[in-house]
Backbone as a chain_set.jsonl record, in Angstrom:
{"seq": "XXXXXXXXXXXXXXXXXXXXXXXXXXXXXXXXXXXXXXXXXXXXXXXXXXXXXXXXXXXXXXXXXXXXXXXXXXXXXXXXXXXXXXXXXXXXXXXXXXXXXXXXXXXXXXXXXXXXXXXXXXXXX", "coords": {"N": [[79.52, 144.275, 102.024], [83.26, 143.871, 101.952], [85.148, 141.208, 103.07], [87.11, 141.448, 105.944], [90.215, 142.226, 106.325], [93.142, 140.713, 107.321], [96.865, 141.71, 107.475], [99.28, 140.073, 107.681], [103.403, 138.863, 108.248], [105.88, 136.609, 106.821], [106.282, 133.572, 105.071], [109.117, 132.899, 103.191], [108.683, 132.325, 100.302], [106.43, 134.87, 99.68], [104.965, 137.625, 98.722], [105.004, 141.275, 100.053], [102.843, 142.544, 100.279], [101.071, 140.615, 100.943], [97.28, 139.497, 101.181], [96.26, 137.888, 103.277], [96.006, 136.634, 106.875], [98.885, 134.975, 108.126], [99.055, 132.134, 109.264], [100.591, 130.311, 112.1], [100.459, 128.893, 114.305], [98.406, 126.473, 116.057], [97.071, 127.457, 118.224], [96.499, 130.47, 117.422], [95.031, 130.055, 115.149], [92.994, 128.775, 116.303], [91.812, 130.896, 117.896], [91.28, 133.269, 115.657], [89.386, 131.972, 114.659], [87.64, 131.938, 116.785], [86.461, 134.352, 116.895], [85.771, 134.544, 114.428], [83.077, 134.769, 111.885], [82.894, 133.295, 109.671], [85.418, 131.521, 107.424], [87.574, 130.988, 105.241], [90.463, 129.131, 104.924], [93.722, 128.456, 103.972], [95.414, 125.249, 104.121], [99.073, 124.301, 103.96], [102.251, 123.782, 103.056], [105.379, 124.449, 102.704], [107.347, 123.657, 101.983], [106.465, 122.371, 99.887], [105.557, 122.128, 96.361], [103.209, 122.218, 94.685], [101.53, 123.934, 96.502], [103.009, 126.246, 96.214], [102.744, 127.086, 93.825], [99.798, 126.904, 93.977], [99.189, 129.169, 95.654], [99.577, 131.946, 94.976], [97.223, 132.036, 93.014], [94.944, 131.397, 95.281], [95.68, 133.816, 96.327], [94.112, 135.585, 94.888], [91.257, 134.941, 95.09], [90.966, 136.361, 98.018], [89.263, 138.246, 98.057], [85.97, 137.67, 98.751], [82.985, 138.112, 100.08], [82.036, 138.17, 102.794], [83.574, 136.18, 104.217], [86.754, 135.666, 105.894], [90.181, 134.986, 105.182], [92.624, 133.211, 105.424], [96.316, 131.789, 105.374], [97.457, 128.692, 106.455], [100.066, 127.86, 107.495], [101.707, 124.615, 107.417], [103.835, 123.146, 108.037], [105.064, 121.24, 110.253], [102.865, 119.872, 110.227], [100.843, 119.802, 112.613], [98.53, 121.529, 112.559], [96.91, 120.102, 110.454], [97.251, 117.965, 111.239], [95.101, 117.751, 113.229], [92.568, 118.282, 111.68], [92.391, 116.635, 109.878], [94.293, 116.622, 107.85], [95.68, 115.206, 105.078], [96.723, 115.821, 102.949], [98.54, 118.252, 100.451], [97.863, 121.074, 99.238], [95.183, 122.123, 100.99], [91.805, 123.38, 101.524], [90.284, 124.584, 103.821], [86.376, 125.329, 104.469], [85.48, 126.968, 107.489], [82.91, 127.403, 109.517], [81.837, 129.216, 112.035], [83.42, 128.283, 113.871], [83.792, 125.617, 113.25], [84.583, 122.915, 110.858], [83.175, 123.065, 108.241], [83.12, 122.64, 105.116], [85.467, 121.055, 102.689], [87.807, 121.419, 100.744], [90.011, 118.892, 99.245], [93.582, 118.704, 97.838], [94.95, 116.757, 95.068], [96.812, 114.395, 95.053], [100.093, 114.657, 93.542], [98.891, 116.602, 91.828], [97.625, 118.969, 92.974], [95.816, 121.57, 93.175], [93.184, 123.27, 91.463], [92.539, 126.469, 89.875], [90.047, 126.63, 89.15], [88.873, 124.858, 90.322], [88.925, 126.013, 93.213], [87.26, 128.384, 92.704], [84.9, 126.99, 92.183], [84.247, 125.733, 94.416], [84.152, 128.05, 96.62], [82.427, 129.898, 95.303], [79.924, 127.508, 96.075], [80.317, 127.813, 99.427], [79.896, 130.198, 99.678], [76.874, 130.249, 98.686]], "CA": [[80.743, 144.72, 102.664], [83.862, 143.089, 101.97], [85.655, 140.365, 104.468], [87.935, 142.515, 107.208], [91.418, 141.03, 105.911], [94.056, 140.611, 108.365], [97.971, 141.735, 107.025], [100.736, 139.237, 108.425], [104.193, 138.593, 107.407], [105.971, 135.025, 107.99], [107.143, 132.953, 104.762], [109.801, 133.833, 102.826], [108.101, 133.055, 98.926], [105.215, 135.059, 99.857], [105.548, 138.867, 98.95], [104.987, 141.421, 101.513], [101.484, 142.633, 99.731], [99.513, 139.461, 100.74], [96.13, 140.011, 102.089], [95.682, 136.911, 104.138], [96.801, 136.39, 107.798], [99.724, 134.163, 107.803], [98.998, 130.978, 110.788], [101.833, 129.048, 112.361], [100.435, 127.71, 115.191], [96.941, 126.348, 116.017], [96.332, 128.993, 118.857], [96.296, 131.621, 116.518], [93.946, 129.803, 114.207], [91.716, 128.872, 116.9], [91.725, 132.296, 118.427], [90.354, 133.79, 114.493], [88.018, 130.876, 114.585], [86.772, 131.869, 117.859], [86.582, 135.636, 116.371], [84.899, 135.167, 112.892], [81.955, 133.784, 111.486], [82.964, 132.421, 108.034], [86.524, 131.78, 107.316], [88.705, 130.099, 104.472], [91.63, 128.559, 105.199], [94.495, 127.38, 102.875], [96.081, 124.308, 104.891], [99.784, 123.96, 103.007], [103.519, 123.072, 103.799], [106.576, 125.509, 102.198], [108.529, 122.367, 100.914], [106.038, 121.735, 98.5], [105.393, 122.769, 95.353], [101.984, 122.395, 94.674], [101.322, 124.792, 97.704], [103.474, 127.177, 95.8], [101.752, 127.704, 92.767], [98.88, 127.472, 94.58], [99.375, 130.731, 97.307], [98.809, 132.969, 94.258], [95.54, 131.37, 92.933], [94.359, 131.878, 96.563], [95.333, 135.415, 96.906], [93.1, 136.341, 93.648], [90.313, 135.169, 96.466], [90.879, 136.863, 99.021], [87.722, 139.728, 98.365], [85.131, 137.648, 98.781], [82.353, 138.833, 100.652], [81.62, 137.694, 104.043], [84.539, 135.511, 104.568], [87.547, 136.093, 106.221], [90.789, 134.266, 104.346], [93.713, 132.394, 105.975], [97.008, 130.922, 104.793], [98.123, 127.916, 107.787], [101.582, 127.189, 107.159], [101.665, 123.372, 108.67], [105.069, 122.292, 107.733], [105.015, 120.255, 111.287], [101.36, 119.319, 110.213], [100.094, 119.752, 113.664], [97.121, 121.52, 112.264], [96.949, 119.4, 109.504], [96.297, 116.548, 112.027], [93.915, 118.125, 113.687], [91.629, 118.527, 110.848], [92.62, 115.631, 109.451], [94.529, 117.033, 106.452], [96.241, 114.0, 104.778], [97.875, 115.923, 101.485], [98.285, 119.924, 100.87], [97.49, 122.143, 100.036], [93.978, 121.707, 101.233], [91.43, 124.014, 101.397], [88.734, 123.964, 104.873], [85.943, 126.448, 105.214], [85.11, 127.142, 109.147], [81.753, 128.249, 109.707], [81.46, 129.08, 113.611], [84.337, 127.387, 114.645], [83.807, 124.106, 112.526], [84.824, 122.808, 109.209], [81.453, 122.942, 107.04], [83.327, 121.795, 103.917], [86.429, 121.368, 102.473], [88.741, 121.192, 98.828], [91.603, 118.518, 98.788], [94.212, 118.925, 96.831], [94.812, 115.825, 94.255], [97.828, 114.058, 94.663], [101.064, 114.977, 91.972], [98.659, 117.915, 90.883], [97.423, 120.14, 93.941], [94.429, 122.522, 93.215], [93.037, 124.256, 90.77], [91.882, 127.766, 90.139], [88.903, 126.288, 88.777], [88.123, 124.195, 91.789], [88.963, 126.637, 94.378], [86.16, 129.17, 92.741], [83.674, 126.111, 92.844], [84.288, 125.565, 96.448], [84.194, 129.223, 97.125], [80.707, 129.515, 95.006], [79.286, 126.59, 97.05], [80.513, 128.46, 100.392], [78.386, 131.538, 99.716], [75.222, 129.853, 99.425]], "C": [[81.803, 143.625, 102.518], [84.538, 142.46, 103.214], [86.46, 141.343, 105.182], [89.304, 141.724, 106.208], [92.742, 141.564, 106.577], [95.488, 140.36, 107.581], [98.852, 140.689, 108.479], [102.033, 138.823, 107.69], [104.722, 137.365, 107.796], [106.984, 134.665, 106.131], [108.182, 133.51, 103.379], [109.557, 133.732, 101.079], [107.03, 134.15, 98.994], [105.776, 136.749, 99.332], [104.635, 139.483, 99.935], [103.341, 142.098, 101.186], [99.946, 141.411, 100.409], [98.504, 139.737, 101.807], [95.768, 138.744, 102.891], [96.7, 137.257, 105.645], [97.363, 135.031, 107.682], [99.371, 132.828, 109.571], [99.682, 130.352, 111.319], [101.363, 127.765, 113.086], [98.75, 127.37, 115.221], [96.245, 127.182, 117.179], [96.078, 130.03, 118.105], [95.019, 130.844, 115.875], [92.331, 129.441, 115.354], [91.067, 130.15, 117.726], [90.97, 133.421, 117.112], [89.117, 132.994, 114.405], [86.497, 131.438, 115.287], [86.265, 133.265, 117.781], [85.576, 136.284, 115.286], [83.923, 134.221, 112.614], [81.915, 132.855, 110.676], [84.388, 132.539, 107.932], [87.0, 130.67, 106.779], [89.813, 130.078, 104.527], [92.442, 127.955, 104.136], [95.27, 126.434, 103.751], [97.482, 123.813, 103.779], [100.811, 124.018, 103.868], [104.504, 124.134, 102.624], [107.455, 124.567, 101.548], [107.434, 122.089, 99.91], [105.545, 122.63, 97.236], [104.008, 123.287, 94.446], [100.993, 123.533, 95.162], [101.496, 125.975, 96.931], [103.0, 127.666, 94.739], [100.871, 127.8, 93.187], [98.787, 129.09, 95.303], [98.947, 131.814, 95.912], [97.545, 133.19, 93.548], [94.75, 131.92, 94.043], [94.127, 133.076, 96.748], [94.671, 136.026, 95.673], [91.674, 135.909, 94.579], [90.017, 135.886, 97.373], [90.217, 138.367, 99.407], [86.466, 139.02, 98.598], [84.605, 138.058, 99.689], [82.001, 138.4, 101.884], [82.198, 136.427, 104.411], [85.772, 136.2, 104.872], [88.97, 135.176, 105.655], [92.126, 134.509, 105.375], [94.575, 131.726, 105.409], [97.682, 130.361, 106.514], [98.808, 127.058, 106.946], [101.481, 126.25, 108.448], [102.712, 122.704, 108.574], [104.817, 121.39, 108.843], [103.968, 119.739, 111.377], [100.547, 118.666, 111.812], [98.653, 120.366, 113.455], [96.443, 121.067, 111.946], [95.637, 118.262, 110.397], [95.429, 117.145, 112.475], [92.878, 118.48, 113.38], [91.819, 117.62, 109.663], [93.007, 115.92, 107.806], [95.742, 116.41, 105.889], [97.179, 114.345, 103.251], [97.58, 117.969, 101.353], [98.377, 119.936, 99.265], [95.923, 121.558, 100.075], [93.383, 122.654, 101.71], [89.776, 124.025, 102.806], [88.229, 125.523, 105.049], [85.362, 126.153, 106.348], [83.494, 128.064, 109.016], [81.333, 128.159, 111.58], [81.971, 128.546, 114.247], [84.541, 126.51, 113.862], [83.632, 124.068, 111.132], [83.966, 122.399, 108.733], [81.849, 122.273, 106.011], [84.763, 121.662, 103.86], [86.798, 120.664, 101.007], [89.814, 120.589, 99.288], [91.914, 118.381, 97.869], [94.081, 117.345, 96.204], [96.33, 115.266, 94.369], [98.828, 113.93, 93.382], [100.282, 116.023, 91.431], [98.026, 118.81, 91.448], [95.967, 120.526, 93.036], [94.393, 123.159, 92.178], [92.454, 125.444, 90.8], [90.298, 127.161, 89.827], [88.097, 125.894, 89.623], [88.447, 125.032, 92.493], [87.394, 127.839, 93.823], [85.196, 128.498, 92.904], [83.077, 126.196, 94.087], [84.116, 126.84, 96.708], [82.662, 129.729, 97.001], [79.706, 128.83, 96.11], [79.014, 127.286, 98.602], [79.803, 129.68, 100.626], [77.117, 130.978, 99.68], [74.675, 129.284, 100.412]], "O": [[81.476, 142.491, 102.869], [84.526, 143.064, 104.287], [86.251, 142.427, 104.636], [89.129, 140.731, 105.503], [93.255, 142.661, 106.357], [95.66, 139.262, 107.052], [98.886, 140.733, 109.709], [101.883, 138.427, 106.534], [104.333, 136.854, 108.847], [108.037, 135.25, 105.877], [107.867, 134.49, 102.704], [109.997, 134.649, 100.385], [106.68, 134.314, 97.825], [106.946, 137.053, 99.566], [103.772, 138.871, 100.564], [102.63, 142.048, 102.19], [98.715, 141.382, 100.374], [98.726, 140.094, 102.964], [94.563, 138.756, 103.141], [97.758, 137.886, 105.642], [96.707, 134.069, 107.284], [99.609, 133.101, 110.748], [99.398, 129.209, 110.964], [101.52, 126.555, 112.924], [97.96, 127.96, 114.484], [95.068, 127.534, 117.114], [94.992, 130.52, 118.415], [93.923, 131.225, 116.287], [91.146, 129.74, 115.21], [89.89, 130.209, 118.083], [90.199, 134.303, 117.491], [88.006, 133.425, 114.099], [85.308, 131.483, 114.969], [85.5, 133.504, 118.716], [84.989, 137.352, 115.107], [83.918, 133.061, 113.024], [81.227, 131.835, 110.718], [84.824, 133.625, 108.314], [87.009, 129.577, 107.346], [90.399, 131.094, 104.155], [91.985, 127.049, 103.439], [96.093, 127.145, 104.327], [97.192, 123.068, 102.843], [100.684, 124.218, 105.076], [103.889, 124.451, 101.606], [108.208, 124.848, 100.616], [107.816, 121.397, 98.966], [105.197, 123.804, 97.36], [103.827, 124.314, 93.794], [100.012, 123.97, 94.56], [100.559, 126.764, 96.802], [102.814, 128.883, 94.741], [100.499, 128.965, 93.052], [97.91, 129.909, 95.025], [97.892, 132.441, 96.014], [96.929, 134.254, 93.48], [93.943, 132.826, 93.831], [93.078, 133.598, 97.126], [94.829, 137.245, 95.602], [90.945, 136.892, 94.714], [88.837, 136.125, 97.633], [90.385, 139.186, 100.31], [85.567, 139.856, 98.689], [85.379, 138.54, 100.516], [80.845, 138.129, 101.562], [81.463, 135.568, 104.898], [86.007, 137.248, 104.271], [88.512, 134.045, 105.818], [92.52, 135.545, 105.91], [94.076, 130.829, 104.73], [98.151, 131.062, 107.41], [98.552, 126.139, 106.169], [101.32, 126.492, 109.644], [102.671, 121.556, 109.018], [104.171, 120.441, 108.398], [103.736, 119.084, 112.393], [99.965, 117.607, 112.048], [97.684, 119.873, 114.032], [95.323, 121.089, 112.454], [94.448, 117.945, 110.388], [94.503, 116.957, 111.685], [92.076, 118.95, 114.187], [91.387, 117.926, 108.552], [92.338, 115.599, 106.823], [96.825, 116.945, 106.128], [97.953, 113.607, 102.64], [96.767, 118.688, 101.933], [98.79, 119.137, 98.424], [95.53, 120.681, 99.305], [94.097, 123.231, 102.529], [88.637, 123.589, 102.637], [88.857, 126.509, 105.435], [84.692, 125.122, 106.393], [83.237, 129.143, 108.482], [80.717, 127.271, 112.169], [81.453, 128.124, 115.28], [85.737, 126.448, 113.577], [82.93, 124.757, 110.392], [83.842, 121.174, 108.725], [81.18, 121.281, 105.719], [85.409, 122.07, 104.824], [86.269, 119.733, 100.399], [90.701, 121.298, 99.763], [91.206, 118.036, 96.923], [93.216, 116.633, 96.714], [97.109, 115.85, 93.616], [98.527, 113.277, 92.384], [100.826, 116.561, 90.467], [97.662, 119.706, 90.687], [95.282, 119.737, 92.386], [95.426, 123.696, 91.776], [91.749, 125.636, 91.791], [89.438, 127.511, 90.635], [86.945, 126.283, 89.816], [87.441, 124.631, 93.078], [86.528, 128.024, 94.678], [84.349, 128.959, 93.669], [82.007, 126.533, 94.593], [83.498, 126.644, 97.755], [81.87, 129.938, 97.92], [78.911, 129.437, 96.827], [77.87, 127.37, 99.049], [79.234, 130.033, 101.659], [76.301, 131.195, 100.576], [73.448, 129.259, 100.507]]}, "num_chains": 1, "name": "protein.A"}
């Protein structure tokens, strides 16, 4: 059965199609946390660029199977801090509340599609 996937609207590259729920604040995210069992998160910022090519990479993800998929817009990197996310876009999966693993990006060259299916791989077994 595929993940449930939660429509939200919010930033303004994004089109209005995207299958992730959009996060602002960290109540919301801890309120899905406290909700779902398995859940990937993209941790990214709207001024950057990296982020931005990224977000469509991501949403070619967003069927896997027993995960639920998140984009947390942290421009004020209050989430950020709180999961100690030191460059974006950055990639944490939640298993039961708590971050089991996670994909940072690479400074000057963000994420690849390549590495985000790794990490995604890994996350299913």
């Amino acid at each position: 059965m595929p993940p449930r996937l939660i429509f939200a609207q919010g930033d303004n590259y994004m089109n209005a199609e995207s299958k992730c729920v959009l996060v602002n604040t960290e109540q919301d995210l801890d309120k899905i946390l406290s909700n779902k069992n398995k859940v990937i998160a993209l941790v990214y910022a709207s001024w950057c660029p990296f982020c931005r090519n990224f977000l469509p990479v991501f949403e070619k993800y967003v069927s896997g199977e027993g995960f639920d998929f998140v984009r947390v817009q942290d421009d004020q990197e209050c989430i950020g801090e709180k999961y100690n996310v030191d460059i974006f876009p950055t990639v944490l999966f939640f298993e039961k509340g708590k971050v089991a693993m996670r994909l940072d990006g690479e400074p000057g060259v963000g994420l690849s599609e390549k590495q985000l299916a790794d990490f995604v791989k890994i996350c299913r077994a």
